[in-house]
Each structure stands twice: as C-alpha cells, then as structure tokens.
C-alpha positions in Angstrom: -138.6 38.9 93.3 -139.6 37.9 97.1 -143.1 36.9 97.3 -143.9 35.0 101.0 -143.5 37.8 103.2 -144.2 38.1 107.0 -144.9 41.4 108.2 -145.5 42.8 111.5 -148.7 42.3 113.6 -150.0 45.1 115.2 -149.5 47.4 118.3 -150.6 45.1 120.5 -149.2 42.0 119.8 -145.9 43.9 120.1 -146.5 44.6 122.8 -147.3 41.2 124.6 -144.3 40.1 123.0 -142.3 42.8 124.5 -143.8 41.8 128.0 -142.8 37.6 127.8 -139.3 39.1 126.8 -139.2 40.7 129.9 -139.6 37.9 131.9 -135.7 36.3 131.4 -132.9 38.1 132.7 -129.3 37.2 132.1 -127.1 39.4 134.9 -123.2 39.8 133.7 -121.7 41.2 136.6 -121.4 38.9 139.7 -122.9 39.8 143.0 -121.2 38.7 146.1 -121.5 39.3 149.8 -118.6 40.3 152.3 -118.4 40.4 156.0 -116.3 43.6 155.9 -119.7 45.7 154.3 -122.0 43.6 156.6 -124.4 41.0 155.8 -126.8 42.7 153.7 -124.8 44.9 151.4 -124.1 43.3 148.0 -121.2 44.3 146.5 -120.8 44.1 142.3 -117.8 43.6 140.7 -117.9 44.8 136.8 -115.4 45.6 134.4 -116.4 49.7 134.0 -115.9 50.8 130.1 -114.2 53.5 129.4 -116.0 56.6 127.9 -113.7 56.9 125.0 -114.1 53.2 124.1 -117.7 53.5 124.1 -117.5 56.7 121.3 -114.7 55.3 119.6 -117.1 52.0 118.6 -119.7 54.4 118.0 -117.9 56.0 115.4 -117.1 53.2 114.0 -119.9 51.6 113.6 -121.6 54.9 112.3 -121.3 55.7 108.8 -120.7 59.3 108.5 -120.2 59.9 112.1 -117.5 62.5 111.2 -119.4 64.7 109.1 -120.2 68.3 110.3 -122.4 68.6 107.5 -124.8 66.0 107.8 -126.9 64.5 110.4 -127.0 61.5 111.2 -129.9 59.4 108.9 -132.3 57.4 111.1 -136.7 56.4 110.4 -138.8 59.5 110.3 -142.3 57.5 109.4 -143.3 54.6 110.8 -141.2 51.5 111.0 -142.9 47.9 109.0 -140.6 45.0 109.2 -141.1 42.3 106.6 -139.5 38.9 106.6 -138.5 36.9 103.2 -136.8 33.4 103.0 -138.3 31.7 106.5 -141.3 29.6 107.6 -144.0 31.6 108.5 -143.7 31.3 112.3 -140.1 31.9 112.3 -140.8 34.9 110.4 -143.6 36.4 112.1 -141.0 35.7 115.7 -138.3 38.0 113.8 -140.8 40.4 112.9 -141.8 40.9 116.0 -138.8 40.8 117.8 -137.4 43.9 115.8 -140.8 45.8 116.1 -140.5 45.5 120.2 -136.9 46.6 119.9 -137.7 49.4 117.6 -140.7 50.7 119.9 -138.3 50.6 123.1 -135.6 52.2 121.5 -137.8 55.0 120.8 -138.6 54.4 117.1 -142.7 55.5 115.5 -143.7 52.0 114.6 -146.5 51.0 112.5 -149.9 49.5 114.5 -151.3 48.9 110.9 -151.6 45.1 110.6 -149.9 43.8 107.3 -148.6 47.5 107.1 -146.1 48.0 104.2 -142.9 46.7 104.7 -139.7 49.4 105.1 -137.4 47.4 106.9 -136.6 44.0 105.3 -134.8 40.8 106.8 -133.7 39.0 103.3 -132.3 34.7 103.9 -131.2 33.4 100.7 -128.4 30.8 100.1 -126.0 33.7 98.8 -125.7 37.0 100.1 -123.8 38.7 97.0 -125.1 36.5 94.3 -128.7 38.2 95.7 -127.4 41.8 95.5 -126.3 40.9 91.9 -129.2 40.2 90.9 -131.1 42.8 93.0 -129.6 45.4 91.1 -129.8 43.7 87.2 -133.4 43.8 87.9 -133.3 47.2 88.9 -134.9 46.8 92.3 -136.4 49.3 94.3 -134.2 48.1 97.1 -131.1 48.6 95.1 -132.2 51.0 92.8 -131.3 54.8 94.2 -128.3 53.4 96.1 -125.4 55.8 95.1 -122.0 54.5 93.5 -120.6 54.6 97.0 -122.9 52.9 98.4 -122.5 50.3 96.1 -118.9 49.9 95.9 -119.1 49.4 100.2 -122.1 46.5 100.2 -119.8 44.6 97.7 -116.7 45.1 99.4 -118.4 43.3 102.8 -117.1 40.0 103.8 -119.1 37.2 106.1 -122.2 36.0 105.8 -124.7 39.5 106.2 -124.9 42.1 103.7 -127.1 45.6 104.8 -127.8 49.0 102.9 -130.0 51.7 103.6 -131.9 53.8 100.8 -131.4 57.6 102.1 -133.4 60.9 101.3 -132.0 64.2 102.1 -135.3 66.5 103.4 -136.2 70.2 104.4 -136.2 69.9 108.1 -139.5 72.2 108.1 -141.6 70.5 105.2 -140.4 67.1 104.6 -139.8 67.2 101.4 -136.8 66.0 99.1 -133.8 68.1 98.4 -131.7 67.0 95.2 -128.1 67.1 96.3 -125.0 65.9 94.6 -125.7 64.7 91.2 -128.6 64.9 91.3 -129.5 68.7 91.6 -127.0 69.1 89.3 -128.9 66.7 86.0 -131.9 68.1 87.1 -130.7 71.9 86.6 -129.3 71.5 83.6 -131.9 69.4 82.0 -133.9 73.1 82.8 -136.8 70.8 85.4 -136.2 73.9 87.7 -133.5 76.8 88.7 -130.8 76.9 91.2 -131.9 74.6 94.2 -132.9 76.4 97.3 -133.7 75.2 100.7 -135.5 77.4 103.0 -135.5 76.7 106.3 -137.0 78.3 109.4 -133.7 78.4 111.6 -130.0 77.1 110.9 -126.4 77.0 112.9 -123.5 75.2 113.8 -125.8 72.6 115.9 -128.8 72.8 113.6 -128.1 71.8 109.8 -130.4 73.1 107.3 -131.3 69.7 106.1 -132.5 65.7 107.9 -132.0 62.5 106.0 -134.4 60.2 106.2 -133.9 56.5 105.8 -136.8 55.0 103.2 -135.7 51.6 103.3 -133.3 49.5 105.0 -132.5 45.8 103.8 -130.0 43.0 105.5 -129.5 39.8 103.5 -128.7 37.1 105.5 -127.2 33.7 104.0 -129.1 30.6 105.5 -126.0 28.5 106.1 -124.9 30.9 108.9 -128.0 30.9 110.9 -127.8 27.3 112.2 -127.3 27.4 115.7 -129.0 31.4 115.9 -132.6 31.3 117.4 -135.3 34.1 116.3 -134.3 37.1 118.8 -130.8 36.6 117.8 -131.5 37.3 114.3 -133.9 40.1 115.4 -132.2 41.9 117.6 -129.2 41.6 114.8 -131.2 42.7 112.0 -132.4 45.5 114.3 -129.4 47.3 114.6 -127.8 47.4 110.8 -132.1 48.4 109.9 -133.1 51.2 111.8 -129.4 53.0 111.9 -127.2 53.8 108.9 -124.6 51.3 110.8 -121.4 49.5 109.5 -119.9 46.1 110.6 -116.6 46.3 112.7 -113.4 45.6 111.0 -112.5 43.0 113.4 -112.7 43.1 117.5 -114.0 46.1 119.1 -113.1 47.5 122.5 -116.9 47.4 123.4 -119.2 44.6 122.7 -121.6 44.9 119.6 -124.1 42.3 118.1 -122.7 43.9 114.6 -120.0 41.5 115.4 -122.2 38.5 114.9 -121.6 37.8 110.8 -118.6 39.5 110.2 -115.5 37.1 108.8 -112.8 35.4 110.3 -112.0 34.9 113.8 -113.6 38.4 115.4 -117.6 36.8 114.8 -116.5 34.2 117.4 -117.9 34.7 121.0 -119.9 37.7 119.5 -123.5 38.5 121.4 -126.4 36.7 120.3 -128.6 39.7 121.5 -128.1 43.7 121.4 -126.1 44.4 123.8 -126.1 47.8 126.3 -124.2 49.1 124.0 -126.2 48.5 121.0 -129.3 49.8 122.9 -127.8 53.2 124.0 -126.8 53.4 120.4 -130.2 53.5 119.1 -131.7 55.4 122.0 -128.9 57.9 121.2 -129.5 58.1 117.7 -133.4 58.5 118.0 -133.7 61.1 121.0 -131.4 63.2 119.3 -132.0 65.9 116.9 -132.9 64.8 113.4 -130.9 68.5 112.5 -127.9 68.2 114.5 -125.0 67.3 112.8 -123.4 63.4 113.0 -120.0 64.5 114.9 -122.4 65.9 118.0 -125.6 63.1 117.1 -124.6 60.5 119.9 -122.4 61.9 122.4 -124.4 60.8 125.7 -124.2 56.9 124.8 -121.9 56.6 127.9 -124.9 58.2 130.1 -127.8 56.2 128.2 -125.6 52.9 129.0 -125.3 53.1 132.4 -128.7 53.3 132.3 -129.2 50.1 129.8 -126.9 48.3 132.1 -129.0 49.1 135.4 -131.9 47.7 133.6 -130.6 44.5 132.5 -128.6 44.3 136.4 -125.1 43.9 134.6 
C-alpha cells in the first residue's frame, strides 16, 4: 500500500544532525540577579513538579504500567524509521529527527543506510479511514494486532492514530513464546505439547518473559500538521514509536508532547517538541530491565528529569 518511503540515513548523518540541534536552546525558567545574594549569584525561579505528578502521567501514558506480570514492551533490535505521505526532504528531516532522539534516549539504532523500516510515520488525509483499510488488506502493520488492540486504536479521537505490534520472548534466547490464544490453538491443533519457557533466573523483580515491540506505526492526518515544522512531528512521532504509549485523556499535571493531536480543547498550548518529561520517560523505559515488571519499569523518571531539565537550563 505505501510505496515512496524515506528511511533513515546512516550513523553518521545522525549524528551531524544531532550536533546542529544542539546549537538552539530555549531556557524556561527565568534567571534574575538580586542585590541581597550579591552581584554574581543568579538566582532561578521554576515551578518544581511534584514527584507524584511526574509518575501519575507516567502511568498514564503507559499502557500496561500496572501490570506485575508483564514488563514493560520497548525495541530490542535496531530502530529504522520510515516516512510515507511527505516530500522527500521533509521526510528524510523526520527521519532523522526521530533517529537522533532515539540514539540519545538510549535506543540500538540502525547505521545501515536504507535499513528496513520498523518504525513508521504514516500522513494520509484520514486517520481511521487508513486503519480500515489497513486491516481489509490484511496488513502486516495491522495484521497480529490483538482484538484489544484493535477495539483501543478505533476508539482514539483527534487527528493521530498509533499501535505497536508486540512479541512476548524468552528473556535468555529471544525467541517467541505463544501466550493467550494463541498457545492455546496451537496445543490443541497438536503443533507441540504444553508450552514451557525455561528461563535461567526468575523473581518478583525479574519476570520470566520480555516483549519486544516489532513494529510501531503513527498515522498522522495532513490537515493537522499545518502550522507543525519537521522536529515537531519527529519528536511527536518519537514518543507514541519507540514506547507502548497512550494519549492523555485530556490535560495532564505534567507537560507531554502526547498532548499535541489529541481532541478538543486539552491539544491547545501543547509542546511542539519532547519535553523533560518525555525524555526521562524514554531514558527510563530503555535503561531499565527488559525483565522487570511494568509497575517497577520507570520509577526514577523524577531523578532522570532533573537531569533533562539541567541539560536544556530550564
């Protein structure tokens, strides 16, 4: 179905892009000078979050951040990113943009040049008339989506829709575990006996299992990206790709770019670029144990924030 694509460049031209990014800064909190510290200390003023705030939006914006059961899903191979539905530079400034992101955040990305695409940033002119018709020609970008799965994308409103394809894996080998439904047809159909996973070490902070996101897709409708530039869109698409995330429900007590395509009156004023938040998310979700269960996965955001904000001098 989606022929022009625009996939990433290589390692290196990442990485130039990642330095000229580095060369604007856009500082939040306001410095200001006072006679009473003496002339030379600079005193900033900032709003501080609150801890719980910052973990409540987390798990919010984390499908299946309650679970005990299962970790959290996030890229195990190599991250491509491939752009349908744009001019060619445009494109190739989106790919580019989420391949630095992904690389800082701490994400394996591909340095193959026109590497195979896993990630995919989708502009058509409707966002659930696409989907449709994604999945009555039995995709493979819709295709091993599970009922739930399903049921969620087309219950979205605004102008994005994102879904990730997820494998559950043996921590120790990599390879696929039938679960659910699954296990079950293929036991009874006789392919093999009861399903066992052996794994080298297991406990209450080490689950028996990873998942693995294969593919991650956002569709994107083209009337809504009038007035967005390239790193908006990239640094958007970023954080519903390379995390199993969900759009907020309406305003958040912490600022998220999720916010940016959502409906109604909570997408206005949203970021146009990942915010500290957003980046302490990611860096959260991939320094973290691919075993350790969702509920504990991202628990030093608040830490890796601070952090974020030094960097950026907010």
């Amino acid at each position: 179905m989606f022929a022009t694509l625009y996939r990433s460049r290589s390692a290196f031209a990442c990485a130039a892009y990642a330095m000229a990014s580095t060369m604007s800064v856009n500082p939040v909190f306001a410095q200001d000078e006072t006679e009473e510290q003496g002339a030379n200390t600079i005193i900033v003023d900032g709003q501080r979050i609150d801890t719980a705030d910052i973990r409540s939006t987390a798990r919010d914006i984390t499908i299946g951040s309650y679970s005990y059961q299962v970790p959290l899903a996030r890229f195990t191979r190599p991250v491509c990113a491939g752009v349908w539905g744009l001019g060619e530079d445009i494109g190739q400034a989106i790919s580019d943009r989420i391949m630095q992101n992904a690389a800082e955040i701490g994400a394996e990305v591909s340095d193959e040049v026109g590497c195979g695409a896993n990630i995919w940033v989708i502009v058509v002119d409707d966002v659930e008339a696409t989907f449709t018709q994604l999945e009555e020609d039995d995709s493979h970008m819709t295709r091993h989506l599970t009922p739930l799965q399903v049921r969620k994308i087309r219950s979205e409103e605004g102008s994005a829709r994102g879904w990730s394809v997820i494998s559950t894996r043996n921590p120790d080998t990599g390879l696929p575990v039938p679960t659910g439904f699954e296990a079950t047809q293929r036991f009874f159909e006789g392919e093999f006996g009861t399903p066992v996973n052996q794994v080298s070490s297991m406990s209450r902070s080490e689950l028996g299992i990873r998942t693995d996101i294969e593919l991650s897709v956002v569709l994107l409708e083209r009337s809504a990206l009038a007035d967005l530039d390239t790193d908006a869109l990239g640094d958007y698409a970023t954080m519903r790709l390379l995390a199993y995330t969900d759009v907020p429900d309406g305003d958040t007590p912490v600022s998220t770019i999720l916010s940016l395509f959502i409906a109604g009156d909570a997408a206005i004023g949203a970021p146009q670029r990942m915010t500290a938040f957003d980046r302490a998310y990611l860096r959260a979700l991939y320094r973290s144990s691919p075993v350790r269960p969702a509920r504990m996965a991202i628990g030093n955001i608040s830490a890796l924030m601070d952090d974020e904000q030094d960097i950026d001098g907010e």
